[in-house]
TIKEBA-403993 format. One record per residue: residue number from 1; residue in one letter; x, y, z of N, C-alpha, C in turn. Coordinates in steps of 0.001 Angstrom, whole numbers, plus 500000, padded with zeros to 6 digits. Last residue first. Layout:
<pts>
    n  res     n.X     n.Y     n.Z    ca.X    ca.Y    ca.Z     c.X     c.Y     c.Z
  NUM    a       X       Y       Z       X       Y       Z       X       Y       Z
...
</pts>
This chain:
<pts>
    n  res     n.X     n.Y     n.Z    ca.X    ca.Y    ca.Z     c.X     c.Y     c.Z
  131    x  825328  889650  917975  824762  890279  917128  823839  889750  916653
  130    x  827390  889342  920648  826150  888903  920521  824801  889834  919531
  129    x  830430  888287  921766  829263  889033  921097  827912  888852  920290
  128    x  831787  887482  924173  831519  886733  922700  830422  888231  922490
  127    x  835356  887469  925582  833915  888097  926097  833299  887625  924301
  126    x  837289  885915  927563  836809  886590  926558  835593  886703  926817
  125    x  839252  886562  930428  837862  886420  930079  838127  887216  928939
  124    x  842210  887659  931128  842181  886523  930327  840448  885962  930101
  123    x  841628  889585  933262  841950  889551  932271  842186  889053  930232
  122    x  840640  887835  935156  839874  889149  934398  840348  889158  933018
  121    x  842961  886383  936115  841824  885624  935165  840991  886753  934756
  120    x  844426  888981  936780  844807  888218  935910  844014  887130  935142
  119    x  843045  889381  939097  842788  890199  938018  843343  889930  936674
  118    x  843222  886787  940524  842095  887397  940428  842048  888336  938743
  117    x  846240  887251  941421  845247  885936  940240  844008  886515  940109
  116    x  845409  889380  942772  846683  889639  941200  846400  888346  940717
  115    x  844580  888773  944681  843762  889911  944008  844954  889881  943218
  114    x  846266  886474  946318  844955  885541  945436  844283  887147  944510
  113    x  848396  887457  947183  848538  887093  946077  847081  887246  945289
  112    x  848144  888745  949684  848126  889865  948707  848303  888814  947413
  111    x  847352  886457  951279  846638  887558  951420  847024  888583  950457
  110    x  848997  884351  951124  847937  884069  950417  846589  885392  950824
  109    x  851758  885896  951225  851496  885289  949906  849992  885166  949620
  108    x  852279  886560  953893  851678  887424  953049  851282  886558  951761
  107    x  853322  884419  955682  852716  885566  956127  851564  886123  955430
  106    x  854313  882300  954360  854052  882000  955665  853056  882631  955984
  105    x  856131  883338  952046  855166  882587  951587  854237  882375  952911
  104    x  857074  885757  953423  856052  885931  952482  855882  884846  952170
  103    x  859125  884894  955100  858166  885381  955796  857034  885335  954819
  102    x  860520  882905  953023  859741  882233  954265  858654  883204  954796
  101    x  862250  885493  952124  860936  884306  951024  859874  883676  951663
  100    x  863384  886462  954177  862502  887229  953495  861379  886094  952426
   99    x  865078  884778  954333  864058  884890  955718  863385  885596  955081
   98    x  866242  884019  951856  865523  882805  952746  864714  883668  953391
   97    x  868265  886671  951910  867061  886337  950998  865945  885426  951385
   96    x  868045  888192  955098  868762  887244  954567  867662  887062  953246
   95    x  868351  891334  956402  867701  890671  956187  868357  889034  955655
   94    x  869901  893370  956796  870329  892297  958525  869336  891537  957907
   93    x  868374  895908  955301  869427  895292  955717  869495  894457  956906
   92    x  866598  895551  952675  866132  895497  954248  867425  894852  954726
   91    x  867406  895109  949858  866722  896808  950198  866258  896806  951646
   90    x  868378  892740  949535  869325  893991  949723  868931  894867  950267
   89    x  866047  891321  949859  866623  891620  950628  867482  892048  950693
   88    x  865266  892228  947015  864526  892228  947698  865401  892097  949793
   87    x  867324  890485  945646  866971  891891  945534  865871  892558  946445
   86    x  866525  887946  946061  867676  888167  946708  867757  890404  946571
   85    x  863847  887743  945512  863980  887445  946920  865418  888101  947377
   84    x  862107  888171  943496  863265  888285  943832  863792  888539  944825
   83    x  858969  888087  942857  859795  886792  943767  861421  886858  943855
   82    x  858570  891433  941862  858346  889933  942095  858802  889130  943278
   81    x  858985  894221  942237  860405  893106  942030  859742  891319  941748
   80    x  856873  895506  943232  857572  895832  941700  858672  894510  940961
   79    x  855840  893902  944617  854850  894386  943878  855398  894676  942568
   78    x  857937  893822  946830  857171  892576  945578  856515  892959  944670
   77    x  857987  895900  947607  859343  895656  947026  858331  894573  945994
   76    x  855597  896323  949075  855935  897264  948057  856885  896951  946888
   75    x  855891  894750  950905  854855  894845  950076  855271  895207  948828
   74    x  858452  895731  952607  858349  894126  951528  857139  894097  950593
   73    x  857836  897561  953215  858520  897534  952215  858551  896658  951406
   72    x  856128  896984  955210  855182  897433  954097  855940  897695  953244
   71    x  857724  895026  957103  856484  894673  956157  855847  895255  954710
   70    x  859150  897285  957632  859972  896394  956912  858657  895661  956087
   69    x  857381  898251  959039  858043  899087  958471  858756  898326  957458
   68    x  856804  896412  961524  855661  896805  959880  856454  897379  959365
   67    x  859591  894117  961331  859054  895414  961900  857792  895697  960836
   66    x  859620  890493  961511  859518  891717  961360  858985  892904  961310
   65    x  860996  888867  964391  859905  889642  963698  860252  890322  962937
   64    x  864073  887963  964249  862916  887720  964681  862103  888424  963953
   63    x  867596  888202  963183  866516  887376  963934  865365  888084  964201
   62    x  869809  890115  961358  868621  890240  961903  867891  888893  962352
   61    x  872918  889237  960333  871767  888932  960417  870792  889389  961264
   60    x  875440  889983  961688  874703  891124  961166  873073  891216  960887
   59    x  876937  887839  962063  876666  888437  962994  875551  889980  962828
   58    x  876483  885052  960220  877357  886179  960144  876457  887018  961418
   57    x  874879  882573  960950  876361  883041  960905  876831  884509  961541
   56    x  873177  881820  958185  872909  881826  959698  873807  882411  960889
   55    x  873954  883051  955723  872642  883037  956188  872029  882609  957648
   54    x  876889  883578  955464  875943  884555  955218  874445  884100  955752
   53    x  877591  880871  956864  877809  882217  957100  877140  883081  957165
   52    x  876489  878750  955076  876622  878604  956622  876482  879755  956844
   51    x  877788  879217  952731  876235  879284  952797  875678  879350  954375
   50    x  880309  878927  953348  879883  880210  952749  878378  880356  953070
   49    x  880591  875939  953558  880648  877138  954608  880040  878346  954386
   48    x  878934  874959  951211  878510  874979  952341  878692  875968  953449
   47    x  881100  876295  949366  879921  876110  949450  878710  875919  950532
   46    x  883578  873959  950724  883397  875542  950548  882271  876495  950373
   45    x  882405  871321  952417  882439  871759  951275  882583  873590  951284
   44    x  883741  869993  955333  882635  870578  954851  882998  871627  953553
   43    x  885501  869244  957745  884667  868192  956592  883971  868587  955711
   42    x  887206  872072  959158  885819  871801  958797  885920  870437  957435
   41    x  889408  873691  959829  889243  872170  959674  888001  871488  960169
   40    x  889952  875947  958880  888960  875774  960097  888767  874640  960517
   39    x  891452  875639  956536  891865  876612  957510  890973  876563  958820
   38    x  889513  874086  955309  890971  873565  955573  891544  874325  956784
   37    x  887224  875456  954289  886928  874545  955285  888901  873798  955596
   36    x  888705  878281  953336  887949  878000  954576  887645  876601  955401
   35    x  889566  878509  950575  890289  877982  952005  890357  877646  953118
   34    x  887319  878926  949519  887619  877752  948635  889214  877468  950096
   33    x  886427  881423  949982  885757  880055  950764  886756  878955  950235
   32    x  887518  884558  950582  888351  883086  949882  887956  881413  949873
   31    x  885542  885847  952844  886118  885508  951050  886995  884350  951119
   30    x  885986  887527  955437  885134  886447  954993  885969  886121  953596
   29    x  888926  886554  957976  888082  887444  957511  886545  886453  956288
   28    x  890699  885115  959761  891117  885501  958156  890030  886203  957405
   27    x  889541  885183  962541  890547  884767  962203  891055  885596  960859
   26    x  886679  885045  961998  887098  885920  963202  888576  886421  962674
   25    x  886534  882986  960108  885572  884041  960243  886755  884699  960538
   24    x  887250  881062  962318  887968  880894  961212  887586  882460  960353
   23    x  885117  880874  964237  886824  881447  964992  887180  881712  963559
   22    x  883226  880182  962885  883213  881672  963410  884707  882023  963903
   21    x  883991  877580  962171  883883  878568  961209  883814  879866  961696
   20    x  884137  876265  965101  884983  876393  964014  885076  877479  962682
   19    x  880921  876955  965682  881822  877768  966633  883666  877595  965872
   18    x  879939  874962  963625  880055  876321  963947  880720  877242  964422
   17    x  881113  872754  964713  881478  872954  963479  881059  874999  963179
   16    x  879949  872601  967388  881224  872914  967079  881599  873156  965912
   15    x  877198  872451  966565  877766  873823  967646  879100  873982  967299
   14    x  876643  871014  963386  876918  870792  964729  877393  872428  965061
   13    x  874566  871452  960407  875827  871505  961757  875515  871360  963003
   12    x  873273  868439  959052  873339  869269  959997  873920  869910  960724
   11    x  874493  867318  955679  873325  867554  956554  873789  868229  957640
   10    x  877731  866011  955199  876578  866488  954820  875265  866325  955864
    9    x  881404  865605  954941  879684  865705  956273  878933  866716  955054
    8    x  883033  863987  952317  882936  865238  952714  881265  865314  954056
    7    x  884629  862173  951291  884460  861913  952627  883924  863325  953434
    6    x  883740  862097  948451  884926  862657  948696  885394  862687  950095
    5    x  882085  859747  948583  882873  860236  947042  884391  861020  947766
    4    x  880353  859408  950398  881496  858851  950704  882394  859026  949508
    3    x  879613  862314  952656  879515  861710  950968  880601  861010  950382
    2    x  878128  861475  955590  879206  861798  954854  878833  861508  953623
    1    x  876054  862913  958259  876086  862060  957089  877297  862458  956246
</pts>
């Protein structure tokens, strides 16, 4: 799909548009996105590439399960960090913020959330007295 404002592809890469950005990658290294889709001659917004990269891309990413070890960090990490997904995947490297949000809403959300609503409506019970 194009955006006919600036004639820029939107929606799905293609293999080749990929395999373009990884030579380009390969080529001039990561940073400067704002040269990237010219230098790779990619249709595709700077923004986009960048986003391409770091989250499906880059070669560092971790794919598949994750380890319990990583699980019980992630426990742990939420507990203190919340829904900061992107702090949260600093502290599990080859992680991506996305794959970390997906595993916990998928995985964990409705097994460690519903005892912190729980204690939170505790909380919020008044109580009347009765003199």
């Amino acid at each position: 799909m194009e955006d006919s404002s600036k004639g820029l592809t939107k929606g799905a890469w293609t293999a080749e548009e990929d395999s373009l950005l990884r030579r380009c990658i390969d080529k001039y290294g990561e940073g400067k996105w704002h040269q990237v889709p010219l230098r790779a001659g990619l249709n595709r917004c700077r923004k986009s590439c960048r986003l391409r990269w770091l989250n499906y891309l880059k070669p560092t990413i971790k794919r598949g399960k994750l380890s319990s070890d990583e699980v019980d960090l992630l426990l742990r990490l939420h507990k203190l960090l919340g829904n900061r997904w992107s702090l949260i995947a600093g502290r599990l490297p080859g992680r991506t913020a996305n794959d970390i949000k997906n595993y916990w809403n998928t995985h964990l959300s409705k097994k460690h959330e519903p005892c912190c609503k729980t204690k939170m409506k505790k909380r919020n019970v008044t109580f009347s007295s009765t003199t």
